[in-house]
mmCIF file of the N, C-alpha and C atoms, coordinates in Angstrom:
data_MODEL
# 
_entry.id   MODEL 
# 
loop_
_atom_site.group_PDB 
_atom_site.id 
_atom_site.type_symbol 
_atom_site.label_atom_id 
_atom_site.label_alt_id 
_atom_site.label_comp_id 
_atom_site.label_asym_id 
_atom_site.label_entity_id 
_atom_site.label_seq_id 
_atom_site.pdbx_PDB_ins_code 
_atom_site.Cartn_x 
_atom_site.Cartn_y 
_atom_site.Cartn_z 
_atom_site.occupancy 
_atom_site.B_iso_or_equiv 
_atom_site.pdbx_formal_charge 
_atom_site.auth_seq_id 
_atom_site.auth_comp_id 
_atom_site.auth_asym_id 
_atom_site.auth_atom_id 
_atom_site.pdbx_PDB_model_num 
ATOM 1   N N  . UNK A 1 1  ? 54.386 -36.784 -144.498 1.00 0.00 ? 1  UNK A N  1 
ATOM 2   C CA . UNK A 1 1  ? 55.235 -37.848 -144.001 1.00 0.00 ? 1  UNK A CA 1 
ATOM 3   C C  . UNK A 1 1  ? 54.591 -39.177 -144.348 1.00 0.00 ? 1  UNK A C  1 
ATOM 4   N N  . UNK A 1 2  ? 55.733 -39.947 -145.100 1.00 0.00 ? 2  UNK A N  1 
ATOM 5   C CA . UNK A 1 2  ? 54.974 -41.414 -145.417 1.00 0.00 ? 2  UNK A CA 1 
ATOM 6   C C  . UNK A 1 2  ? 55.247 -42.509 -144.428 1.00 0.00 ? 2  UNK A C  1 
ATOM 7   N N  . UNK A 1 3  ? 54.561 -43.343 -144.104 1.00 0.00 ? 3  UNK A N  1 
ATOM 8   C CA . UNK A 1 3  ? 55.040 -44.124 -143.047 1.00 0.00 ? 3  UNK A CA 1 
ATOM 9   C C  . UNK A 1 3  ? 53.996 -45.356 -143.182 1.00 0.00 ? 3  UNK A C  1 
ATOM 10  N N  . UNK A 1 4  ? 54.187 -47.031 -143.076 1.00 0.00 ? 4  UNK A N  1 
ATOM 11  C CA . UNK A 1 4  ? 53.154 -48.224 -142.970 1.00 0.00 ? 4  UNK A CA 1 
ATOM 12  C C  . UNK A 1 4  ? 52.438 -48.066 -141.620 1.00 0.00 ? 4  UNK A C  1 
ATOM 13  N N  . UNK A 1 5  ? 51.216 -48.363 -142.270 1.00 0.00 ? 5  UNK A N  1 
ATOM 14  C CA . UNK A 1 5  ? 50.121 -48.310 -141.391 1.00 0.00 ? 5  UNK A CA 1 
ATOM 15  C C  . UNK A 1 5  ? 50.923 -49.156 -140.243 1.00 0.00 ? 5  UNK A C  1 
ATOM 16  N N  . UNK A 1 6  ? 51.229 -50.205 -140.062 1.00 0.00 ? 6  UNK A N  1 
ATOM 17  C CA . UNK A 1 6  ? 51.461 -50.821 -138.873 1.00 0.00 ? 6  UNK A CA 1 
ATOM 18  C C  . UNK A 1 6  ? 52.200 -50.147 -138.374 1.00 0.00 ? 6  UNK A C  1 
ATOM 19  N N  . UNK A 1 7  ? 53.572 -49.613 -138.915 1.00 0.00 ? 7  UNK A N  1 
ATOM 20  C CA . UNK A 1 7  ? 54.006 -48.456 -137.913 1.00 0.00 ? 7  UNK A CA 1 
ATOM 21  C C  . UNK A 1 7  ? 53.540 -47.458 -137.525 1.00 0.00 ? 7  UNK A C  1 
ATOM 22  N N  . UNK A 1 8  ? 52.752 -46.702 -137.794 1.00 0.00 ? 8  UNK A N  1 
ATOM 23  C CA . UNK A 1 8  ? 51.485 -45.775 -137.490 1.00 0.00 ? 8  UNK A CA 1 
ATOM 24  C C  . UNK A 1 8  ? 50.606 -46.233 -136.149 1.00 0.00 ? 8  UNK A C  1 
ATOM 25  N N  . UNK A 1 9  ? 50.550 -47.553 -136.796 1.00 0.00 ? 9  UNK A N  1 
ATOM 26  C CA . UNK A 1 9  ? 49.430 -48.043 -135.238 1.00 0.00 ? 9  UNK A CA 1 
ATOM 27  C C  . UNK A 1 9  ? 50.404 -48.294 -133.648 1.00 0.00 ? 9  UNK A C  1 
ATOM 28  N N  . UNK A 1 10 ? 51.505 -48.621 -134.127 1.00 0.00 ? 10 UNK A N  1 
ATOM 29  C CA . UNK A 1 10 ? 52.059 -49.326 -132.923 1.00 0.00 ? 10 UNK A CA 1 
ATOM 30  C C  . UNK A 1 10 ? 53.086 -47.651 -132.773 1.00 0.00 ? 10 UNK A C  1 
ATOM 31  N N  . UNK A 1 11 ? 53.005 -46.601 -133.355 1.00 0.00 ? 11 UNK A N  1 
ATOM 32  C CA . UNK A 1 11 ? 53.524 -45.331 -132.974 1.00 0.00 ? 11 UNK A CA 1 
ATOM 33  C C  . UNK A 1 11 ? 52.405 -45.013 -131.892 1.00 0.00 ? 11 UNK A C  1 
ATOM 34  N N  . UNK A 1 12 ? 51.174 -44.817 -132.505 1.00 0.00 ? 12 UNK A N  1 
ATOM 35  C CA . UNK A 1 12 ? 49.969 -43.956 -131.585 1.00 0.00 ? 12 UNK A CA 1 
ATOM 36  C C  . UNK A 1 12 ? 49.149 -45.578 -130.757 1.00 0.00 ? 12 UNK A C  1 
ATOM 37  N N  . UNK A 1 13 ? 49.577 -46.401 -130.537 1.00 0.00 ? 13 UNK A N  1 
ATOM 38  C CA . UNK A 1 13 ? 49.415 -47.165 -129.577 1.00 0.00 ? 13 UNK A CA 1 
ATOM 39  C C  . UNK A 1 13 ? 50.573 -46.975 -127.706 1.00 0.00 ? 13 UNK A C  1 
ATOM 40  N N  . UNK A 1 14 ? 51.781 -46.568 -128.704 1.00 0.00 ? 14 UNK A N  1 
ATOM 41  C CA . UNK A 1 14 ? 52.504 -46.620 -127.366 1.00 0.00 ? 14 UNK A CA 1 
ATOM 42  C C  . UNK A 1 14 ? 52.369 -44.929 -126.816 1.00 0.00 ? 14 UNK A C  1 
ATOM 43  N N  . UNK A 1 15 ? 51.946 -44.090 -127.921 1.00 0.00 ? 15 UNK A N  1 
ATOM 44  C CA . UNK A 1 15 ? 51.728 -42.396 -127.332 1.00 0.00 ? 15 UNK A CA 1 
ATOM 45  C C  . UNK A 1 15 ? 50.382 -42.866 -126.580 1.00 0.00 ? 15 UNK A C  1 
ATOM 46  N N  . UNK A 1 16 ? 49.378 -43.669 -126.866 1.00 0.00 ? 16 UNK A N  1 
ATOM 47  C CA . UNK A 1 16 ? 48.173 -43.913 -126.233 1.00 0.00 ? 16 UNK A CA 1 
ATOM 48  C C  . UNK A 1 16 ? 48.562 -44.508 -124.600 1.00 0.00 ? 16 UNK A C  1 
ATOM 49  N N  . UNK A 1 17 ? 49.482 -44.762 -124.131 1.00 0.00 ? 17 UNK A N  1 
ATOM 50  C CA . UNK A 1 17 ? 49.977 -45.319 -123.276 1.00 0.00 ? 17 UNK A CA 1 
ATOM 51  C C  . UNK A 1 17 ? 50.835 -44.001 -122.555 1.00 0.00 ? 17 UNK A C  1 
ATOM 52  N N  . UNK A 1 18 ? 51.134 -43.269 -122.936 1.00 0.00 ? 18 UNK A N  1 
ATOM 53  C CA . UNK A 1 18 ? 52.062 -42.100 -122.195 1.00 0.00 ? 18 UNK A CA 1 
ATOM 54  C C  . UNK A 1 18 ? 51.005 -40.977 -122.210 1.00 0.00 ? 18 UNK A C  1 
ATOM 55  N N  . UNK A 1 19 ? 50.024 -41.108 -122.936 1.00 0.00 ? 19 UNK A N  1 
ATOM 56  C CA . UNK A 1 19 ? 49.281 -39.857 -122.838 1.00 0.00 ? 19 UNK A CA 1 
ATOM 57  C C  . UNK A 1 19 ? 47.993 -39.905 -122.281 1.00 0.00 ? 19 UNK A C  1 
ATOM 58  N N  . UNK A 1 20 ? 47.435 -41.017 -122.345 1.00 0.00 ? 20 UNK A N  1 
ATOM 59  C CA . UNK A 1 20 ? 46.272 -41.426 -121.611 1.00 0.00 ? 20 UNK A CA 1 
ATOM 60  C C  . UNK A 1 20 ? 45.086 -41.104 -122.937 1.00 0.00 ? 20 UNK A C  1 
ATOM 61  N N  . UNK A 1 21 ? 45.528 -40.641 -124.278 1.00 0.00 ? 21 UNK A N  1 
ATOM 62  C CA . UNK A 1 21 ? 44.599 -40.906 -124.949 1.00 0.00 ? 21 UNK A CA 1 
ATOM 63  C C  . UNK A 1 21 ? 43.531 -41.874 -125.237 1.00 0.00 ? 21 UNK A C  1 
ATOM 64  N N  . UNK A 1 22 ? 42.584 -42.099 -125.095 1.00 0.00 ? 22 UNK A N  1 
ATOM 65  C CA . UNK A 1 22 ? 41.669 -43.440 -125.039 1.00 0.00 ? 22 UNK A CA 1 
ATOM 66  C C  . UNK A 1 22 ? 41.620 -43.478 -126.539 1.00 0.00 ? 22 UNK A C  1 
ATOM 67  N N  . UNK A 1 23 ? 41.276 -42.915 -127.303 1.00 0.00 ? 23 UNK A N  1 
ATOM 68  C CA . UNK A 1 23 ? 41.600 -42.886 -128.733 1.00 0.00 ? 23 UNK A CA 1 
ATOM 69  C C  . UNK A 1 23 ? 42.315 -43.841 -129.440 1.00 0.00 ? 23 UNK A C  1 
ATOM 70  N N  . UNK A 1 24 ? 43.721 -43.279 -128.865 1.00 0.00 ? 24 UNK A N  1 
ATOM 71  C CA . UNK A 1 24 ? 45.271 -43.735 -129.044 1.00 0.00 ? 24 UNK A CA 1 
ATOM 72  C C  . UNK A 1 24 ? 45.407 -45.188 -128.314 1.00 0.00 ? 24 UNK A C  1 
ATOM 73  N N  . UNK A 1 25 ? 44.322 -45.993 -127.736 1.00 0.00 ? 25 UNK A N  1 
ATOM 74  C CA . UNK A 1 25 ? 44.761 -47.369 -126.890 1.00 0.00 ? 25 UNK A CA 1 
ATOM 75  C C  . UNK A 1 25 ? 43.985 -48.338 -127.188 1.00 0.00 ? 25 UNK A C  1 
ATOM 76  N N  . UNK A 1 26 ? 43.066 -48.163 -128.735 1.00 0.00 ? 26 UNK A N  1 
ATOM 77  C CA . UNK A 1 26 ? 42.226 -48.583 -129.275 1.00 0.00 ? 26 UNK A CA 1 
ATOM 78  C C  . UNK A 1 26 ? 42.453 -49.243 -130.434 1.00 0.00 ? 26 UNK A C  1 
ATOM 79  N N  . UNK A 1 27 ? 43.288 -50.420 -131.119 1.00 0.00 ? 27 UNK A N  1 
ATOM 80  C CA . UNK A 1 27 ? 43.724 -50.175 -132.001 1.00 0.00 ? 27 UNK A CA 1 
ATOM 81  C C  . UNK A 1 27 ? 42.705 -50.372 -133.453 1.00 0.00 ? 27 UNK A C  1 
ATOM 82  N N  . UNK A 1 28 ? 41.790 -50.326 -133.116 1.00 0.00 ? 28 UNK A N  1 
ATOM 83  C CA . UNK A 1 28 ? 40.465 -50.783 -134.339 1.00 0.00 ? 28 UNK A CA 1 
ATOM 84  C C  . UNK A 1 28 ? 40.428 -49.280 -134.034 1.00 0.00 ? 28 UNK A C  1 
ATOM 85  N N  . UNK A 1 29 ? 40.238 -48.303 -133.291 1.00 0.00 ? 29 UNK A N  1 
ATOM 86  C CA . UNK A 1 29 ? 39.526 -46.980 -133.358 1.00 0.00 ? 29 UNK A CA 1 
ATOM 87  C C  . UNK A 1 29 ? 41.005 -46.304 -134.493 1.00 0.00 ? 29 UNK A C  1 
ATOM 88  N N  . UNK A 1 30 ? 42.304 -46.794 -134.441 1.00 0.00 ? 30 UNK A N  1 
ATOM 89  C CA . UNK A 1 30 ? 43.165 -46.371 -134.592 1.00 0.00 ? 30 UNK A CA 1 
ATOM 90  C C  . UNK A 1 30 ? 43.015 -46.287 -136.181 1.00 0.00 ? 30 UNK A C  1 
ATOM 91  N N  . UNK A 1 31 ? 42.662 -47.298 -136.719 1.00 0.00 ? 31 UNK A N  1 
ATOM 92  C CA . UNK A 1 31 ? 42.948 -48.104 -137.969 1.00 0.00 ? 31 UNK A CA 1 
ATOM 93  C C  . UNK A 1 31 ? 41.258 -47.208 -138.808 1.00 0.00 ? 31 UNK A C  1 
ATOM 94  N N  . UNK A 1 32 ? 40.382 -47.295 -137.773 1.00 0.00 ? 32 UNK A N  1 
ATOM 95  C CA . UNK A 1 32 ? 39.214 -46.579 -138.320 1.00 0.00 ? 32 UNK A CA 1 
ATOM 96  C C  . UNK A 1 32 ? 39.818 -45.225 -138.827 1.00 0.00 ? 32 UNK A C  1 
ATOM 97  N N  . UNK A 1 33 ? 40.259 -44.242 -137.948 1.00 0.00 ? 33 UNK A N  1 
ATOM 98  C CA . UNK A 1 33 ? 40.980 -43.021 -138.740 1.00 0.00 ? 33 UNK A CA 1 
ATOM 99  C C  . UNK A 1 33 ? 41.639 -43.318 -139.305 1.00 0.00 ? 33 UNK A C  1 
ATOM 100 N N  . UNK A 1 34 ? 42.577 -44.234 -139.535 1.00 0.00 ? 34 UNK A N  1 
ATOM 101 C CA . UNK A 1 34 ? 43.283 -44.491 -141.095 1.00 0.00 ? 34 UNK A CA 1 
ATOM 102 C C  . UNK A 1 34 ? 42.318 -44.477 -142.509 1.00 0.00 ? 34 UNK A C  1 
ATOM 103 N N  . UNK A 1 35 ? 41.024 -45.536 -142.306 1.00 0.00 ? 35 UNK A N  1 
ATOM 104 C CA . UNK A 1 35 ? 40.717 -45.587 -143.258 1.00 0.00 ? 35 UNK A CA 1 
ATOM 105 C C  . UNK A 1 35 ? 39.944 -44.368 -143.542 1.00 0.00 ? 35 UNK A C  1 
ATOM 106 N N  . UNK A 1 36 ? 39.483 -43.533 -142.894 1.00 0.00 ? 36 UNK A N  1 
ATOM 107 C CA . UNK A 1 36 ? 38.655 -42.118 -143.268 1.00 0.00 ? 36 UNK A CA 1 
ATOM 108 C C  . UNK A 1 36 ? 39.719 -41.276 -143.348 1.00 0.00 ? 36 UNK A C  1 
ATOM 109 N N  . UNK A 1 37 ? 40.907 -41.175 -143.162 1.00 0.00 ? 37 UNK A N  1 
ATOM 110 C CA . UNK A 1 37 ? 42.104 -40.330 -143.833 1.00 0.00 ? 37 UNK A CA 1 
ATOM 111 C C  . UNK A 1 37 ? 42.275 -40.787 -145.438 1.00 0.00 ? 37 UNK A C  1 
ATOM 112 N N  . UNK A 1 38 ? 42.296 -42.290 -145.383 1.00 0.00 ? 38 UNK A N  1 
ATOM 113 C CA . UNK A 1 38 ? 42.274 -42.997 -146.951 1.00 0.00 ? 38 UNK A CA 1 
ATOM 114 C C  . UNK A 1 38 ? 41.436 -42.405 -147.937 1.00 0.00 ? 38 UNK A C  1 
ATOM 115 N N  . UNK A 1 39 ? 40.028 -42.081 -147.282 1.00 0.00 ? 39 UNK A N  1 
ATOM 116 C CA . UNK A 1 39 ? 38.413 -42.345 -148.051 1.00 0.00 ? 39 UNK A CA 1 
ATOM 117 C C  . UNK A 1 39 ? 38.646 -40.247 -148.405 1.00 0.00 ? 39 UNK A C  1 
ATOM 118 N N  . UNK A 1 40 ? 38.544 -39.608 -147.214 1.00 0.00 ? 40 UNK A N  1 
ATOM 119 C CA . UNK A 1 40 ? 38.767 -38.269 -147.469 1.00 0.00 ? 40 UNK A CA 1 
ATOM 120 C C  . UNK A 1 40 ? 39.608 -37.302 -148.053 1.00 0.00 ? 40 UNK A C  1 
ATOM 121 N N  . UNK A 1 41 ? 40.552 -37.635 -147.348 1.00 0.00 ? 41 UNK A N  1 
ATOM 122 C CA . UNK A 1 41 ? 42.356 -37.064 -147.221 1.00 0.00 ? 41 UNK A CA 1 
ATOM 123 C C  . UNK A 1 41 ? 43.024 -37.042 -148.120 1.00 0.00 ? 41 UNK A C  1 
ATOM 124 N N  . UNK A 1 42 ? 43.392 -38.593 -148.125 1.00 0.00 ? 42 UNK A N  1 
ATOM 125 C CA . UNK A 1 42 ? 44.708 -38.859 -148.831 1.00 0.00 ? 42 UNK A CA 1 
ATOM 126 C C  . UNK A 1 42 ? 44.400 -38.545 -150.818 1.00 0.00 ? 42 UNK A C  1 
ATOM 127 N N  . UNK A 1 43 ? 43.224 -38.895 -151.278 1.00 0.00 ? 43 UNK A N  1 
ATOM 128 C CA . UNK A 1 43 ? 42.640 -38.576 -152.488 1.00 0.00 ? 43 UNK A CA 1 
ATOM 129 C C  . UNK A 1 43 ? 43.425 -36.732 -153.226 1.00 0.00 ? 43 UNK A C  1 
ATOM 130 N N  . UNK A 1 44 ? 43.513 -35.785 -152.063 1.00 0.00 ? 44 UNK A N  1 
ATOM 131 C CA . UNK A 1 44 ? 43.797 -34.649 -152.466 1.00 0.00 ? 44 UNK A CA 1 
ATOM 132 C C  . UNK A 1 44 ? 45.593 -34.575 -152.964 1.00 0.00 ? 44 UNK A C  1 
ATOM 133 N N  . UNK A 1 45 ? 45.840 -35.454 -152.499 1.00 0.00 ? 45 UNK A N  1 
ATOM 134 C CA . UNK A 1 45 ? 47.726 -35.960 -152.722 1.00 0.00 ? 45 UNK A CA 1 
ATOM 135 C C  . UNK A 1 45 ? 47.933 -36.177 -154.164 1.00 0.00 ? 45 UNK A C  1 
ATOM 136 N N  . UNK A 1 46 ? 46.780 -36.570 -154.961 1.00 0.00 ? 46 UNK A N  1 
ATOM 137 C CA . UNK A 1 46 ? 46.766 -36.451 -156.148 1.00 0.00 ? 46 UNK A CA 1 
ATOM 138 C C  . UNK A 1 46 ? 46.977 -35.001 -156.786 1.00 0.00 ? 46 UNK A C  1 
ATOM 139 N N  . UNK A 1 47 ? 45.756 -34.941 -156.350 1.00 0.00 ? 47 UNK A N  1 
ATOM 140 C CA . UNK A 1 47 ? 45.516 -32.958 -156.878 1.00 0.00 ? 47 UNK A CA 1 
ATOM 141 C C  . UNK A 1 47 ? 46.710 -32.119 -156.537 1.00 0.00 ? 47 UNK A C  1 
ATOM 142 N N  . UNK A 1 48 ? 47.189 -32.158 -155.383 1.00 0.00 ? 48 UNK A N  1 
ATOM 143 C CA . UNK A 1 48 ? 48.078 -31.501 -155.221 1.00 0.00 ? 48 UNK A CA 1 
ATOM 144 C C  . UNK A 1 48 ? 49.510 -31.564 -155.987 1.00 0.00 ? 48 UNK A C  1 
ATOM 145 N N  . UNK A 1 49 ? 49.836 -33.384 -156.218 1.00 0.00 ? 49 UNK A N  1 
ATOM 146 C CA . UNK A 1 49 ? 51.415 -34.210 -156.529 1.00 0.00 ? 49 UNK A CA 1 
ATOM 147 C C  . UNK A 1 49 ? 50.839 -33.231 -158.066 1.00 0.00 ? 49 UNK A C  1 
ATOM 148 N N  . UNK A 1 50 ? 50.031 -32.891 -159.127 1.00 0.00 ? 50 UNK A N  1 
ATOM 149 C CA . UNK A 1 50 ? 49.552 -32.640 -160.208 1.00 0.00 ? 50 UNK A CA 1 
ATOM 150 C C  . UNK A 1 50 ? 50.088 -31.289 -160.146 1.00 0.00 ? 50 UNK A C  1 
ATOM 151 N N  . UNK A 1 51 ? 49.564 -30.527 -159.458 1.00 0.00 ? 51 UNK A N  1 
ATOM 152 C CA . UNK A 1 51 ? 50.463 -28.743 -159.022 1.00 0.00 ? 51 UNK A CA 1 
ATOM 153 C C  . UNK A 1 51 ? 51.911 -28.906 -158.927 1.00 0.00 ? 51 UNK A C  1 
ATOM 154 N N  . UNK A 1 52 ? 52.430 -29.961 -158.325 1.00 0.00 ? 52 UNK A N  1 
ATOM 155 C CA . UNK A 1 52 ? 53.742 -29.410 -158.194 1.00 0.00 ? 52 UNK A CA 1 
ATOM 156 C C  . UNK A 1 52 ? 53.977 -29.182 -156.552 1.00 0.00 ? 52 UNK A C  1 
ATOM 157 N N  . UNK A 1 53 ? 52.953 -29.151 -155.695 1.00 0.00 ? 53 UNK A N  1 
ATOM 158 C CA . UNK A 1 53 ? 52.424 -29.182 -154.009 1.00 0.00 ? 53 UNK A CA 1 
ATOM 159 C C  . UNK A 1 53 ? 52.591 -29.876 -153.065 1.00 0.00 ? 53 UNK A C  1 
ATOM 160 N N  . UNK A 1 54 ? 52.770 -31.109 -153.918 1.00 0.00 ? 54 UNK A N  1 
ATOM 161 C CA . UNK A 1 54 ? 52.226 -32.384 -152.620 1.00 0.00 ? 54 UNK A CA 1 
ATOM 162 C C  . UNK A 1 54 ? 53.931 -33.170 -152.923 1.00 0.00 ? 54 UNK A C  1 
ATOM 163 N N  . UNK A 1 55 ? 55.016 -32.742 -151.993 1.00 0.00 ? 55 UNK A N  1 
ATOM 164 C CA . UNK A 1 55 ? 56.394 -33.635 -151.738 1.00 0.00 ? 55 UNK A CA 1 
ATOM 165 C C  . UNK A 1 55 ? 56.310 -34.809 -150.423 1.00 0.00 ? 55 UNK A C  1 
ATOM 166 N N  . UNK A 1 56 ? 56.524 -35.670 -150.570 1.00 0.00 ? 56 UNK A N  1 
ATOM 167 C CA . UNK A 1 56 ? 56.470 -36.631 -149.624 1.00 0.00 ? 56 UNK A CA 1 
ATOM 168 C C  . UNK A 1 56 ? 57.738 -37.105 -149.487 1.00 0.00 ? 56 UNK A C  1 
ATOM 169 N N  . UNK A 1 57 ? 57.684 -37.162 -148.004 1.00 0.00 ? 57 UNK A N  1 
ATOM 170 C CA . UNK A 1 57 ? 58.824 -37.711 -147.135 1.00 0.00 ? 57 UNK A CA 1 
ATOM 171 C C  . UNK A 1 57 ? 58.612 -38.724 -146.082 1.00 0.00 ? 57 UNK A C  1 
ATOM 172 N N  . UNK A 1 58 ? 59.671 -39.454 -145.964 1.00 0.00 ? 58 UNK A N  1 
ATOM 173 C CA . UNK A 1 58 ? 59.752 -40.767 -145.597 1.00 0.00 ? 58 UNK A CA 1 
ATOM 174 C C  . UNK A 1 58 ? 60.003 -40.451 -144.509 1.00 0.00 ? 58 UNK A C  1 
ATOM 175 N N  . UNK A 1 59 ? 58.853 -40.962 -143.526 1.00 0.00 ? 59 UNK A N  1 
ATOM 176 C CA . UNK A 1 59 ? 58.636 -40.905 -141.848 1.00 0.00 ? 59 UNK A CA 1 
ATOM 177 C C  . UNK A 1 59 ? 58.887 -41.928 -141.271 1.00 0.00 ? 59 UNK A C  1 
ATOM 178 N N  . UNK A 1 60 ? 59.362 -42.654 -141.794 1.00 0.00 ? 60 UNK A N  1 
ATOM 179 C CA . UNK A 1 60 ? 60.419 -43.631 -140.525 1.00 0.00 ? 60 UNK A CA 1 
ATOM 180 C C  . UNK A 1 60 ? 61.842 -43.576 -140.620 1.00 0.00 ? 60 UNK A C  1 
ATOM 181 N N  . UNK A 1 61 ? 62.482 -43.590 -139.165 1.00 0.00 ? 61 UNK A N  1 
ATOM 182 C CA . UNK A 1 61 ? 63.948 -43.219 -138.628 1.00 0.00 ? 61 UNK A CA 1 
ATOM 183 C C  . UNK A 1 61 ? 63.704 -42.765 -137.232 1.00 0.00 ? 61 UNK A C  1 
ATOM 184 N N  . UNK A 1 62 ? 64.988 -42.145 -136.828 1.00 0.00 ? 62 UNK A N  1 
ATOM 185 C CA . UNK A 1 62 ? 64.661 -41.089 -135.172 1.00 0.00 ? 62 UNK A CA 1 
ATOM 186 C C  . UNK A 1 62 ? 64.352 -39.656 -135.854 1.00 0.00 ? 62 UNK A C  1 
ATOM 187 N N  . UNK A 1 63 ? 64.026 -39.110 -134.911 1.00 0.00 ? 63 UNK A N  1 
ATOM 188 C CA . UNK A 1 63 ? 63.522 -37.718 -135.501 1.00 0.00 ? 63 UNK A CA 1 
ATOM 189 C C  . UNK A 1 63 ? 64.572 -37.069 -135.913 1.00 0.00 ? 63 UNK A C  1 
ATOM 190 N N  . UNK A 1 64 ? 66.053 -37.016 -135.667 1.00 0.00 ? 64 UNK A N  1 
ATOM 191 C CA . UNK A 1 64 ? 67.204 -36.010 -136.797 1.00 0.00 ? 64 UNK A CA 1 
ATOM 192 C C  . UNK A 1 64 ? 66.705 -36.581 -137.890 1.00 0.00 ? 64 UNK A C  1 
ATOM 193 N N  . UNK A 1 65 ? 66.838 -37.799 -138.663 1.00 0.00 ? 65 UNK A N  1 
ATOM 194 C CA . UNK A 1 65 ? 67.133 -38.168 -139.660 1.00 0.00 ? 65 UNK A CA 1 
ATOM 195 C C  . UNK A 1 65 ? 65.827 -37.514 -140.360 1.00 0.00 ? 65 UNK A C  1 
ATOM 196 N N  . UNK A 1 66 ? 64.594 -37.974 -139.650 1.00 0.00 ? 66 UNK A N  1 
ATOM 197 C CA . UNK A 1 66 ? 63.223 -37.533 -140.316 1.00 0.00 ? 66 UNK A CA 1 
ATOM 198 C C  . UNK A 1 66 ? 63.230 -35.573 -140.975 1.00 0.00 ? 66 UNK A C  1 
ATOM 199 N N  . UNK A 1 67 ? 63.869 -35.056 -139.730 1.00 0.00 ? 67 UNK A N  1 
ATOM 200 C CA . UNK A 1 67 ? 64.221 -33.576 -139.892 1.00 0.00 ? 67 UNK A CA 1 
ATOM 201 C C  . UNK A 1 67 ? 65.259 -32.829 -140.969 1.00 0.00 ? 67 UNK A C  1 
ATOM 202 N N  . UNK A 1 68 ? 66.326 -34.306 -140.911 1.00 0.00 ? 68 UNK A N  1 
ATOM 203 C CA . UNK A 1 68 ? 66.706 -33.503 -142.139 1.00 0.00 ? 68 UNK A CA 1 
ATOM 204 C C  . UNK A 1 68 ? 66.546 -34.040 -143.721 1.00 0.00 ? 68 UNK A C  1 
ATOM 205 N N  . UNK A 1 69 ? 65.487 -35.096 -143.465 1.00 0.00 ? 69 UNK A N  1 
ATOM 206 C CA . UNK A 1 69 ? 64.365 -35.357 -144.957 1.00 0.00 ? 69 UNK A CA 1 
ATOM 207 C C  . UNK A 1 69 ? 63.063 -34.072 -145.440 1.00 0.00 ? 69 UNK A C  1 
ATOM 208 N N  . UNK A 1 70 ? 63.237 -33.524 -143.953 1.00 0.00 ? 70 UNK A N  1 
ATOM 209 C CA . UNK A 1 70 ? 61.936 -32.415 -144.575 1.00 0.00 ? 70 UNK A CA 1 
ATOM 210 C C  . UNK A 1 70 ? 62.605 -31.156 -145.379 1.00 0.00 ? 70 UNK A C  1 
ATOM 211 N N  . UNK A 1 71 ? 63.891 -30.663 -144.562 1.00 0.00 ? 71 UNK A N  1 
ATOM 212 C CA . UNK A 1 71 ? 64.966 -29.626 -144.181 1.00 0.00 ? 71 UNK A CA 1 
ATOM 213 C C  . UNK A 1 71 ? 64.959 -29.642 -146.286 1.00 0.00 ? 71 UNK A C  1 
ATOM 214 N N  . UNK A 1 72 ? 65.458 -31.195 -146.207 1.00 0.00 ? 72 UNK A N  1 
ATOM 215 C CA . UNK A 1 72 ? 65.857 -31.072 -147.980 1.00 0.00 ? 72 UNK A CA 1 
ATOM 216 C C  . UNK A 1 72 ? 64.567 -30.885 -149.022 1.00 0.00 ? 72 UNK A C  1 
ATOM 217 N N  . UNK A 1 73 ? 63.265 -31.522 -148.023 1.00 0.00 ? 73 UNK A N  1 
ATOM 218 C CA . UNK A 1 73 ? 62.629 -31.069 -149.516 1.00 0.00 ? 73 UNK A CA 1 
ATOM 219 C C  . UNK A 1 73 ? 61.685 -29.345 -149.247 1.00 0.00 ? 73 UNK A C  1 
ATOM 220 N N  . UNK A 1 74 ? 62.136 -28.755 -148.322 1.00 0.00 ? 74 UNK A N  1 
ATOM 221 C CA . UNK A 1 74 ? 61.614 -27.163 -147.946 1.00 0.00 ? 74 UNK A CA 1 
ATOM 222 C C  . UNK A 1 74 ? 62.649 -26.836 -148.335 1.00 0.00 ? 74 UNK A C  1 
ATOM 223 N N  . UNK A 1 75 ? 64.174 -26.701 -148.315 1.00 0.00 ? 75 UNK A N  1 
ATOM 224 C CA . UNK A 1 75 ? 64.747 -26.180 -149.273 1.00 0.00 ? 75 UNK A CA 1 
ATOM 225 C C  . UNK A 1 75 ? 64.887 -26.148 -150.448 1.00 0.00 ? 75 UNK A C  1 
ATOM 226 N N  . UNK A 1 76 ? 63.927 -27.369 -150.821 1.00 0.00 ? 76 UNK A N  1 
ATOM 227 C CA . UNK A 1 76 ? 64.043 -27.216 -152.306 1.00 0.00 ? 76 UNK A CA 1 
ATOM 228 C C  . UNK A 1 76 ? 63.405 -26.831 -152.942 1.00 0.00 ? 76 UNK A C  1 
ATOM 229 N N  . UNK A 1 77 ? 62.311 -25.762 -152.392 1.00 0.00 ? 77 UNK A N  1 
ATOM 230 C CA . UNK A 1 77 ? 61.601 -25.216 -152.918 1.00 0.00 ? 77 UNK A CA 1 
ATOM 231 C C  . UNK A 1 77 ? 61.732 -23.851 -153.207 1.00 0.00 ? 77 UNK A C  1 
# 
């Protein structure tokens, strides 16, 4: 799921608020796991987009719309 960091932060800022995550109410701790998802993670999206593996879908909307962006690219496999 693709989605801007700022929407990312202000998603797991307001779950940090319903869930009591201390994690999640931090927004420098927030942005720190972004960038070690960047540095680790996200690098393998290559390797994979190269296989034929790695489909990305666009994670902003309400969750039907998001559901039936995944729906189309798992069926299309």
């Amino acid at each position: 799921l693709e989605a801007d960091d700022d929407v990312l932060v202000e998603r797991l800022l307001e779950r940090g608020k319903e869930s009591g995550r201390t994690d999640d109410q931090d927004e420098n701790k927030i942005r720190n796991r972004f960038e070690e998802y960047n540095q680790k993670t996200a690098p393998l999206r290559a390797f994979y987009a190269t296989q034929g593996k790695f489909h990305s879908v666009n994670g902003i909307g309400d969750i039907d719309e998001i559901t039936k962006r995944m729906s189309k690219v798992i069926d299309s496999l």
